[in-house]
C-alpha positions in Angstrom: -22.3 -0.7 -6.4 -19.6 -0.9 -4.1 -17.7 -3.8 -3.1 -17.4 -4.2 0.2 -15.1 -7.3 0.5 -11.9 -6.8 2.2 -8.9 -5.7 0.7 -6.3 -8.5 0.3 -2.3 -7.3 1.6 -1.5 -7.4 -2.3 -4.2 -5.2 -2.9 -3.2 -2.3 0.1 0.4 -3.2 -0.9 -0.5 -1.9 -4.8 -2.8 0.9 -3.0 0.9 2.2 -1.3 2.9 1.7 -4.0 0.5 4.4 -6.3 0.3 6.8 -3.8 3.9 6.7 -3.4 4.1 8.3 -7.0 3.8 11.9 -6.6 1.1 13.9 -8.4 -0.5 10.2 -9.6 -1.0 9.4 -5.7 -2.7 12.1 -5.3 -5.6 12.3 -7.9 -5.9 8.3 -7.0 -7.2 9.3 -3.8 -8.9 11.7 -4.5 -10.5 9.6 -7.0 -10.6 6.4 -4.7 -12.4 8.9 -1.7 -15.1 9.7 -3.7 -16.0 7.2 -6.3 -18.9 4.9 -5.8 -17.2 1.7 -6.9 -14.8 2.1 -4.7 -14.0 -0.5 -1.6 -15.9 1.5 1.4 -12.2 0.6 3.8 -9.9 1.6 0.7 -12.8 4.8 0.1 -12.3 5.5 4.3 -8.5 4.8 4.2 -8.3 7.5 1.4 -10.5 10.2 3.1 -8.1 9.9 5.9 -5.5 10.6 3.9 -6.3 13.5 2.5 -7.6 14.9 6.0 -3.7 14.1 6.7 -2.6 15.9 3.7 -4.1 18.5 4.5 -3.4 18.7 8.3 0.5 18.2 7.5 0.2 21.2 5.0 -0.8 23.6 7.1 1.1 23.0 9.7 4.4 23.2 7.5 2.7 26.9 6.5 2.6 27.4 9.8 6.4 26.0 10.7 7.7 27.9 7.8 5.7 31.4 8.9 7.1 31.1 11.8 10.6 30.6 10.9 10.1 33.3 8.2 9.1 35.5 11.1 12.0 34.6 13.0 14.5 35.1 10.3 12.9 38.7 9.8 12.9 39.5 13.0 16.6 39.0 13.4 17.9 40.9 10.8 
């Protein structure tokens, strides 16, 4: 059942400091955006996230395609 009290600042404060930590950040939101016990704004923050993620990442493909190109193109 999910728990749907809100999050204290200590509790989003420990939230940051996990997903700071590289690969462990990540499979804690994964886990966090689609377990059922998980706080539904923690659970929504995490979705979010990843949408982010994933957004960032292909854009930097498409910066560094693009600067590829450009490099190639030049020589």
């Amino acid at each position: 059942m999910t728990e749907n009290k809100p999050m204290s600042v200590g509790d989003w404060l420990i939230t940051m400091i996990v997903t700071s930590i590289p690969i462990v950040g990540l499979i804690m939101l994964l886990v966090w955006a689609f377990s059922s016990g998980t706080n539904e704004s923690k659970k929504n923050w995490a979705k979010a996230a990843l949408i982010f993620y994933v957004i960032m990442g292909v854009l930097w493909f498409v910066f560094l395609g693009s600067m590829m190109a450009s490099l190639a193109d030049s020589m």
